[in-house]
Every structure is written in structure tokens, then in C-alpha cells.
C-alpha positions in Angstrom: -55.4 9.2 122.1 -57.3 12.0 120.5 -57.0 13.1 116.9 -54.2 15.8 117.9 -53.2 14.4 121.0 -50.8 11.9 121.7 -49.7 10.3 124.9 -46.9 13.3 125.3 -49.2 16.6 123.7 -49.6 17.5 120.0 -46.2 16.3 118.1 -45.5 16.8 114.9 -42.5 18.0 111.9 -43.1 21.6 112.1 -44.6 22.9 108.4 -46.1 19.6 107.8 -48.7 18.6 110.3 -47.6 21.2 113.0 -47.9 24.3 111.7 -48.4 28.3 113.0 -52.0 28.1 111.7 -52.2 25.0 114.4 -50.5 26.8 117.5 -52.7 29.6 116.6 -56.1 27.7 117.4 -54.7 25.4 120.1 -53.2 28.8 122.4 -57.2 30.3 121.3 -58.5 26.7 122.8 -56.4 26.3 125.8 -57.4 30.4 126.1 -60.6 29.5 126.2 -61.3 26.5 128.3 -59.6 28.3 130.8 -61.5 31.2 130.7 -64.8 29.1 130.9 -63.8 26.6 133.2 -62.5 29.7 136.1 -64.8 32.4 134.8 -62.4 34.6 134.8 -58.9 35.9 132.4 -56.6 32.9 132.4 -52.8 33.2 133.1 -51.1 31.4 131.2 -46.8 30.3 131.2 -45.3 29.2 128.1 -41.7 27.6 128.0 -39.6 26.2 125.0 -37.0 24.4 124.0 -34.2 25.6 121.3 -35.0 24.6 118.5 -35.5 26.9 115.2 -39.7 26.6 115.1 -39.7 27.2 118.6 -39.8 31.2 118.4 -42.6 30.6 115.6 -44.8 28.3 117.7 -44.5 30.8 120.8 -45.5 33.9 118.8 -48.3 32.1 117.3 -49.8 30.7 120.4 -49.3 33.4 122.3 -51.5 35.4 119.9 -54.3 33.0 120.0 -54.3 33.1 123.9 -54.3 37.1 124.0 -57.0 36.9 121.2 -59.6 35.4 123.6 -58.7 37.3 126.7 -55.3 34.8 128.4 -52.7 36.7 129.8 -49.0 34.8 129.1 -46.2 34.4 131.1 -43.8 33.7 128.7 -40.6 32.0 130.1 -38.2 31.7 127.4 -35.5 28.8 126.8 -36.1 26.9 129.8 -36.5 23.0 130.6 -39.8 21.3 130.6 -40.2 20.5 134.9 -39.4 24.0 135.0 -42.3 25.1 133.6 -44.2 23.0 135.6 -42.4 23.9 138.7 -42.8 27.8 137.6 -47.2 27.2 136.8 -47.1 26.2 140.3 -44.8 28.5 141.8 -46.2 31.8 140.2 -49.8 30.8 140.3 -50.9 30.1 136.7 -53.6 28.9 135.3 -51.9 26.4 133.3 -48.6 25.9 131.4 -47.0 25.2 127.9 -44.0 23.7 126.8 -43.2 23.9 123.0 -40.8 20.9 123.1 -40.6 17.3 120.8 -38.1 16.6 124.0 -35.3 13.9 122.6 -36.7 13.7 118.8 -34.7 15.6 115.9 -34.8 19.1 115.3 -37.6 19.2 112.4 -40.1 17.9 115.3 -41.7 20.1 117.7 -44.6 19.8 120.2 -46.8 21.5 122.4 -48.1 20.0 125.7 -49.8 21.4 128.4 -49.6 21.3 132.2 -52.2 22.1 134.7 -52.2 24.9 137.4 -50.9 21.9 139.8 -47.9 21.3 137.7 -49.2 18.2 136.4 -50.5 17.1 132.1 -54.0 17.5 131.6 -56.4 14.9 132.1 -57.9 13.2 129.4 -61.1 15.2 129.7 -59.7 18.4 129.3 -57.0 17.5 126.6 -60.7 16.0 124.3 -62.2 19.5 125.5 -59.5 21.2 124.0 -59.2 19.3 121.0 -62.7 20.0 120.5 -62.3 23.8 120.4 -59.3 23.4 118.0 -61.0 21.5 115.6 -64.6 23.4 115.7 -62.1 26.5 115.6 -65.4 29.0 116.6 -63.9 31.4 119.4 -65.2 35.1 120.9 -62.6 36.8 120.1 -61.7 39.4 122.8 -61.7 43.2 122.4 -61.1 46.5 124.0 -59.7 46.3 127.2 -60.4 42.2 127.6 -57.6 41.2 125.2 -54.6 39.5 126.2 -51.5 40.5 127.6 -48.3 39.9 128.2 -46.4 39.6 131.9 -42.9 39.3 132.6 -40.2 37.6 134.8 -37.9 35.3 133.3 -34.5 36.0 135.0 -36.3 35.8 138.4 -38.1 33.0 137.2 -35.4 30.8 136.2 -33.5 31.6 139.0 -36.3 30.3 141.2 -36.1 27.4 139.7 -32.5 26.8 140.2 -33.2 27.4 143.7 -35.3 24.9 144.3 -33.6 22.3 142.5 -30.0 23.6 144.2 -32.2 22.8 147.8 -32.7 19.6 146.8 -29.4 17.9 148.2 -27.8 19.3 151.2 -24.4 18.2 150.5 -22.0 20.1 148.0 -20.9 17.4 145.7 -17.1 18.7 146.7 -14.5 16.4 144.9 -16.6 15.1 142.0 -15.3 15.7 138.3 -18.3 15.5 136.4 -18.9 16.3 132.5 -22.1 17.5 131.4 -23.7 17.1 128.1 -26.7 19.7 127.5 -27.9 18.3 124.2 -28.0 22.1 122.5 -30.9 22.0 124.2 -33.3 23.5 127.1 -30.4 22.5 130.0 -27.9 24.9 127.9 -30.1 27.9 129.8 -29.5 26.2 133.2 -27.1 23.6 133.6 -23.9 26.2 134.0 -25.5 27.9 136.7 -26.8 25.6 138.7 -23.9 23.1 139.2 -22.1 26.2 139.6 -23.7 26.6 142.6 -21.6 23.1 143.8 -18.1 22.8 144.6 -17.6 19.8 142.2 -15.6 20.5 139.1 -18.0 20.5 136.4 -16.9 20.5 132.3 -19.8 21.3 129.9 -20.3 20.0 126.3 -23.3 20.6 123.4 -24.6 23.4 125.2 -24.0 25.7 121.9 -27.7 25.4 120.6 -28.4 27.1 117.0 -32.0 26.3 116.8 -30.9 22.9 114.7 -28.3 21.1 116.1 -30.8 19.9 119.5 -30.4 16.3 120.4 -27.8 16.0 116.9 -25.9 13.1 117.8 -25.4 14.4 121.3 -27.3 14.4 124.7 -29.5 11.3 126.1 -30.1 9.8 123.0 -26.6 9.6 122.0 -24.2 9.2 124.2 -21.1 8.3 122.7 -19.0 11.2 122.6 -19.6 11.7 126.2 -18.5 8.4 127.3 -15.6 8.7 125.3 -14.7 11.9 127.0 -15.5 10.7 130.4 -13.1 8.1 130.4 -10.5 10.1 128.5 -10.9 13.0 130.7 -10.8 11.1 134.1 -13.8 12.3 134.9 -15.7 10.2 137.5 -19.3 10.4 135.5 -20.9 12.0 133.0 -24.5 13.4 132.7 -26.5 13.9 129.4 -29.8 15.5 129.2 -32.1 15.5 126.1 -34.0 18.3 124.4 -36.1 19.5 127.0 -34.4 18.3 130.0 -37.1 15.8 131.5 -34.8 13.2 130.6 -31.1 12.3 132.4 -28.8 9.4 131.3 -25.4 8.9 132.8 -21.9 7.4 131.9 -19.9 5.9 134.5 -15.9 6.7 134.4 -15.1 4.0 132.5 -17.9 5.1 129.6 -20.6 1.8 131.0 -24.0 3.6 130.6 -26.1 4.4 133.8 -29.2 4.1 132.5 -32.8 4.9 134.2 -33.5 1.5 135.9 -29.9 1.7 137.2 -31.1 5.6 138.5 -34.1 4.0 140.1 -32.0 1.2 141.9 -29.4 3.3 143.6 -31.4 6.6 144.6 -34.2 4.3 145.7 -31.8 1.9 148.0 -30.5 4.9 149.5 -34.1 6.3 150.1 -34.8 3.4 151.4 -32.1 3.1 154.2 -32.8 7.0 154.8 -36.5 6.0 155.6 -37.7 8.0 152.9 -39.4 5.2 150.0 -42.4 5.3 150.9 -44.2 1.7 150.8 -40.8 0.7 150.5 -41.6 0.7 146.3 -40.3 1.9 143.4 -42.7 2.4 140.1 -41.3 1.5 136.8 -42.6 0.4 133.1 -43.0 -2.5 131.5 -39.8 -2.0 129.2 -37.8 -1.8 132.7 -35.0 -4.6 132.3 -35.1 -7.7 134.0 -32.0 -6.7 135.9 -34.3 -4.3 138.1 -36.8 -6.7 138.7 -34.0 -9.1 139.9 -32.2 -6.3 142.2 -35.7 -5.5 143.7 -36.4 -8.8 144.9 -33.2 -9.4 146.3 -33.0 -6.2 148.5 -36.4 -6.5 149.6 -37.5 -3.2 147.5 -41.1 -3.4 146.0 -41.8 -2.9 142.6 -44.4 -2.2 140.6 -44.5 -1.9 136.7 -47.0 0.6 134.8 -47.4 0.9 130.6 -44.8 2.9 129.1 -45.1 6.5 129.8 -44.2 9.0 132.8 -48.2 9.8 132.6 -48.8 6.7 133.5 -45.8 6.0 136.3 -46.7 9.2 138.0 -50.3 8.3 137.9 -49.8 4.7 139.5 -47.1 7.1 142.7 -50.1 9.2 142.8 -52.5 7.1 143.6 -50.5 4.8 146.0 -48.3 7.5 147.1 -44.9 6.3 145.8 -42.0 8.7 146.1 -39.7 7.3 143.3 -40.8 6.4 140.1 -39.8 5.9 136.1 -38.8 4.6 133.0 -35.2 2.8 131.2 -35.2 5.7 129.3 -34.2 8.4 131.6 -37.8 10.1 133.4 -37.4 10.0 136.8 -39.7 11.2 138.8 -39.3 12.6 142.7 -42.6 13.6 143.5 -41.0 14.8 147.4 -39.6 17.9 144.6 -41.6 17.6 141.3 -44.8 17.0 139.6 -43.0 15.7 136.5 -39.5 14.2 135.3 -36.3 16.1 135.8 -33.0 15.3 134.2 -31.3 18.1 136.3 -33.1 17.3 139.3 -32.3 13.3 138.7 -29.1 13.8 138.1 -28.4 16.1 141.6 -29.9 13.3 143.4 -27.6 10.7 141.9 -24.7 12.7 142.4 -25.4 13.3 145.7 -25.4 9.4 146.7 -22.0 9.1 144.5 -20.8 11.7 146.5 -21.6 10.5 149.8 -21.2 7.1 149.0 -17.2 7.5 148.2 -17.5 4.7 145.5 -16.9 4.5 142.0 -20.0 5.3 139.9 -19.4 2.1 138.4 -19.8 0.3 141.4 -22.3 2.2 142.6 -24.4 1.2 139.4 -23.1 -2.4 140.0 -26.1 -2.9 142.2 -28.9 -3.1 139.3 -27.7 -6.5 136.8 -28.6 -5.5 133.5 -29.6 -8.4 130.9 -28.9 -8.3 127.0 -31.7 -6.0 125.6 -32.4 -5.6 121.9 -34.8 -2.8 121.2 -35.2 -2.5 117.5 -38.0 -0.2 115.6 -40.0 -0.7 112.8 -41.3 2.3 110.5 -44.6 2.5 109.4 -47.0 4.5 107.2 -48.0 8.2 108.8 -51.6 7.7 108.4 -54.0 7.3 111.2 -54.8 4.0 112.4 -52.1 1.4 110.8 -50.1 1.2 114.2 -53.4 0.0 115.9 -54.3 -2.1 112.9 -50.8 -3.5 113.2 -51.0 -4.0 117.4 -54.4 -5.7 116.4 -53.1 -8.3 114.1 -53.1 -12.3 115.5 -50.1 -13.2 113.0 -48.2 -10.6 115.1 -49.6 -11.9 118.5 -49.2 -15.2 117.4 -45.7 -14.6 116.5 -45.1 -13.5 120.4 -46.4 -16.0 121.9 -44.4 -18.4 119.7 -41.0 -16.3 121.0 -42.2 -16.0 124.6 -42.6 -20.2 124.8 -39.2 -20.5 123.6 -37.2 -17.8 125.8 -39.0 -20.3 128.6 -39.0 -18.0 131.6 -35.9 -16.7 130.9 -36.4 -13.6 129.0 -39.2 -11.5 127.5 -40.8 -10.0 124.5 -42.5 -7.0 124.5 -44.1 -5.0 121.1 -45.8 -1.6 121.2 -46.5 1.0 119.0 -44.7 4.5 119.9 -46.7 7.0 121.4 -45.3 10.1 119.9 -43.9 8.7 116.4 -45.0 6.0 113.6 -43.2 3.5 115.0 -43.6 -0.2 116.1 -40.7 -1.3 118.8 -40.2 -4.7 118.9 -38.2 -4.9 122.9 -36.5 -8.3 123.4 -34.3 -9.7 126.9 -32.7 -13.0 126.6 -29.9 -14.5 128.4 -27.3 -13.4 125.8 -27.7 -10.8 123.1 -27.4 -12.7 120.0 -30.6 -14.9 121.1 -32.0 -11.6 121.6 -31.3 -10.0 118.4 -32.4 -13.4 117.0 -35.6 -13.1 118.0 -36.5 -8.9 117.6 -35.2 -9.4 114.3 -37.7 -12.1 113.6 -40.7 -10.1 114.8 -39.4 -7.1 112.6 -39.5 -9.0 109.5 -43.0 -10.4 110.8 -44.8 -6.7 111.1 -42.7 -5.4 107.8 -45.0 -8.7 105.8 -48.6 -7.5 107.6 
């Protein structure tokens, strides 16, 4: 990682170390790495999320892209794979997404697809970086500043078409309830499984620019499992912030969580002849329970870092169809460059539907073993996470947990990506020896 970006763009609480002065010089920087990497005016999409900096971020990058010559596409409220889809689709340069995806409201972010819909490579991200923090730019003038194109309604609709032409059946018969996280999906979601004949209830799709991802959506899904099985609905779908991200609920409120996503959709891909190397690509924080339903169905798998980056690298380069993480990035590369809650959850639904089972049976496939995921806060400033990662008390500590779990669990610590946090991941046959252990390893990097 860079000094302003992470593994998932430049994050940060908006008015502390994300601020308009920042999108400013980062829109001038993308601006102008364009411009001299094609020789020519850039074009340049810009999506966001809903929460109350968002508007602020836009209007500030926007300027610093029109002050070094970029045209912008601006896009409006509108998921995250939709701006990929849409850079791709109207022949962009490259495209932005204002979005700190499932994190509170106070967080925002700003990360950056390529003209092929997928994040920019390393390279380019240190080029750009490079420009922000030199901040010397040409600025633009007379008739070579920036301007601004338009197309959102035909844009978003686009989209929705292509994700509607995904499935060919019409989901007729399913009650499903939808939780849109007062987020990106609030834009979407109505329309297109509106364009189904299940019978589709909405919740949290009321955004007011701070209640995104506030106890609702992905992250949280309480409420909607509560209302699923109250409701007699047969599943329920939550998105987070940005939409990237789908979790689901089965009618009886049991979570459906991302390896469960993987096992089902890539079973039936499978017997459809369409899993390619006959794999899936997960993460390392992927639950024992896929690695167990993999083997016994004859279903490769193969197990990246954590981070979508890093699973749709791995599909890439092998050319793997189905990919992702526990957490809820899926990734069909057949339809996308990137995750897609709405587009994971059509493909699920679509095998429930077909399928004529219970979503709870359907999910039944993928054993899930006790999993305690706890995290440990640590100090903002640059470098502690990597001093703590470094540390042999901590390894030490590990490897003391791992010999007693004796094959029949595992231990995994990282630091987070995206936020000053340590997660300390533990499996074990039953969740108090889990819980056991995590807590142990907590106390272990709160003492270093």
C-alpha cells in the first residue's frame, strides 16, 4: 500500500484525513495521468454512494479533473459494479466511485477503475499518488478545460438491463424482502426486481446522506431476518453501502453467507457445464465448511489473501468464472469485472427458483463451522499495524493456538486493509473453544 492508497482506494473520515482539498488534487492527478498516458482529453465517469460528503467529494473532484483538461461523466447515486459496468459500456477513460462501501457514514472513499472496468494497477495507483502529493499540475485554459457530459437515466437503465439479462428465468413465485442499506441499491433495487414477477418487499432504501449501512444492510442483518421469518417470506437479500456486497437470510432468519453463495451458484454452474476448471476462488478467511463441501463434490478450490483484488486476479489469470470472499463479493466474471450484490443476488435467486427448495436447504449444501471473528483497535498512525503483524510474541502466540486446535480448526490474524484494525479469525470444532482462543490473541496484541 501507498501512503494514500489502501487495498480498496483512498479511505478516510471525511474532514479529518479526507478532505475536499484531497479530492481536489486526486480528480487533478487521475486528470492528468490520463491525459499523459492517451495523449489526448480524458473521459472520465464518476459514481457515488449516499452518503452526506458524497455531493462534496463529487464537486471537488470533478473540478480538479476539468481544471487539467478531463471531461466527467457524472453518474449520480448509483452502485459501485455499475460504474464499472457503465466505464466500459460508454467508453471512458477510467472511472470513480466515491464510496467507504459497508463502513459508517463519517467514512468515505474514492477508488478508481480502469477503462476495462477493472481497479488500477499498482503502477498507476503509485503514479497517481505521486501527482497528488507533488500537487504541480498545467492547469488547463481557454477552450482545453474540462467539461461536463450527461446521461444518467439512460445510463442507469443500461445497467439494469444487463443485470436483468443475466437470468433467463422470471423468479415467478418467490417472496423476497430486500434490504437496500440507505444506500447505492436504494437508486436500483425497486426497478430492477421490478422487472421479475417475484413478489418483492423493500426495506432501508430511505437514505438521508447519514443513516447508510446504520444498523441495517450487509453488515447488520438482524432486522431483516427477523422480518423474513415473520413475514413468510422465503429469503431475504441485504446489500451494503455501495452495493458490491450481497448477504442473504434464509426463511427461517439462518444467514446465507458468501461461502454458502459460492457453494450453491458454483454446484449449479457446475452441472450446467459452465465452472470453468471446475473451480471456485475464495480467501483465506473462507470457512472450513467450504473447503469441506468442495472436496466432497469434486469442486476445486483455490484460496487467495483477503481482498476481491486479489480473488479476481487469481480467476484472471487461471480463467475462473466464480470467485469471492465470506463477506459477500462475489464475483461472475461471465457478467462483471467486479463484485455485484444485485447481480449475486439474481443469480442465487435464480437457482432457488429453479431448484423448488427451501433456501434453507438449498444453503444446507455448504457445513459452516463455529467462527469467532473478533477485532482489535489500534492507534491511526502509519506503520503500528505492520509493526504489530511483525511482532514474534504475536506469531508465537499463533503457533501456540494452531498446535492445540490439532488439525481441527484454524487461526488466522491480519491487519484490515481499509481501517486501523487487527482481526484476530478463529474456527474450532465448537464456538466456545473458539472464542477461547480469539479472545486470547486479542489480549496478546492489546499487551504489544
Amino acid at each position: 500500500m501507498g501512503k494514500l492508497f489502501g487495498t480498496d482506494g483512498i479511505r478516510g473520515v471525511v474532514g479529518e484525513n479526507l478532505t475536499a482539498d484531497l479530492a481536489f488534487r486526486t480528480g487533478k492527478a487521475i486528470a492528468a495521468v490520463l491525459k499523459e498516458e492517451k495523449g489526448r482529453k480524458p473521459l472520465i465517469t464518476i459514481g457515488k454512494d449516499t452518503r452526506i460528503s458524497s455531493d462534496m467529494l463529487e464537486s471537488a473532484l470533478i473540478a480538479g479533473i476539468c481544471s487539467v483538461g478531463g471531461d466527467v461523466m457524472p453518474f449520480g447515486v448509483l452502485p459501485t459494479p455499475a460504474v464499472a459496468y457503465l466505464t466500459v459500456l460508454r467508453g471512458a477513460d477510467a472511472g470513480i466511485v466515491i464510496s467507504a462501501s459497508h463502513n459508517p457514514y463519517e467514512h468515505n472513499g474514492i477508488k478508481v477503475f480502469n477503462e476495462k472496468g477493472y481497479k488500477l494497477p499498482d503502477e498507476t495507483e503509485e503514479w497517481v499518488e505521486e501527482k497528488i502529493l507533488s500537487d504541480i499540475f498545467t492547469p488547463a485554459t481557454h477552450g482545453e478545460i474540462g467539461v461536463l457530459r450527461h446521461g444518467l437515466r439512460q445510463s442507469r437503465e443500461a445497467y439494469i438491463d444487463h443485470l436483468a439479462g443475466t437470468i433467463e428465468g422470471d423468479l415467478a413465485g418467490l417472496r423476497i424482502l430486500v434490504d437496500c442499506s440507505n444506500g447505492a441499491s436504494s437508486a436500483t433495487a425497486p426497478e430492477l426486481f421490478g422487472r421479475f414477477r417475484c413478489f418483492c418487499d423493500f426495506i432501508h432504501r430511505e437514505p438521508d446522506g447519514t443513516n447508510i449501512n446504520d444498523r441495517c444492510g450487509s453488515t447488520h442483518l438482524e432486522e431483516l431476518a427477523e422480518r423474513v421469518a415473520a413475514g413468510g417470506y422465503d429469503i431475504g437479500v441485504a446489500f451494503d453501502g455501495d452495493a458490491d456486497r450481497c448477504l442473504m437470510v434464509d426463511e427461517a432468519g439462518g444467514v446465507i453467507d458468501g461461502d454458502k453463495v459460492l457453494a450453491v451458484c458454483g454446484s449449479d454452474m457446475k452441472r450446467r457445464g459452465k465452472l470453468s476448471g471446475g473451480t471456485i476462488v475464495a480467501t483465506v478467511m473462507s470457512n472450513l465448511g467450504l473447503h469441506e463441501f468442495c472436496r466432497e463434490n469434486g469442486v476445486g478450490l483455490i484460496c487467495t489473501g483477503v481482498g476481491d483484488r486479489n480473488v479476481l486476479e487469481k480467476m484472471n489469470e487461471r480463467g475462473y468464472k466464480l470467485g469471492g470472499e465470506q463477506s459477500g463479493h462475489t464475483i461472475f466474471t461471465d457478467y462483471a469485472t467486479t463484485g455485484d450484490g444485485q447481480l449475486t443476488a439474481l443469480q442465487f435467486l435464480d437457482v432457488l427458483a429453479r431448484s423448488g427448495k427451501k433456501a434453507s436447504e438449498l444453503a444446507s449444501v455448504c457445513p459452516q463451522y463455529p467462527q469467532v471473528l473478533l477485532n482489535v483497535a489500534v492507534p491511526h498512525e502509519r506503520g503500528v499495524k505492520e509493526a504489530i503483524m511483525a511482532s514474534e510474541v504475536l506469531a508465537a502466540a499463533v503457533r501456540e493456538k494452531e498446535d492445540r486446535l490439532a488439525g481441527a480448526g484454524r487461526v488466522l490474524v491480519r491487519a484490515s486493509g481499509t481501517e486501523s484494525l487487527i482481526r484476530v479469525m478463529v474456527e474450532a470444532k465448537t464456538e466456545q473453544i473458539a472464542h477461547a482462543a480469539a479472545e486470547d490473541l486479542v489480549n496478546v496484541i492489546k499487551s504489544l
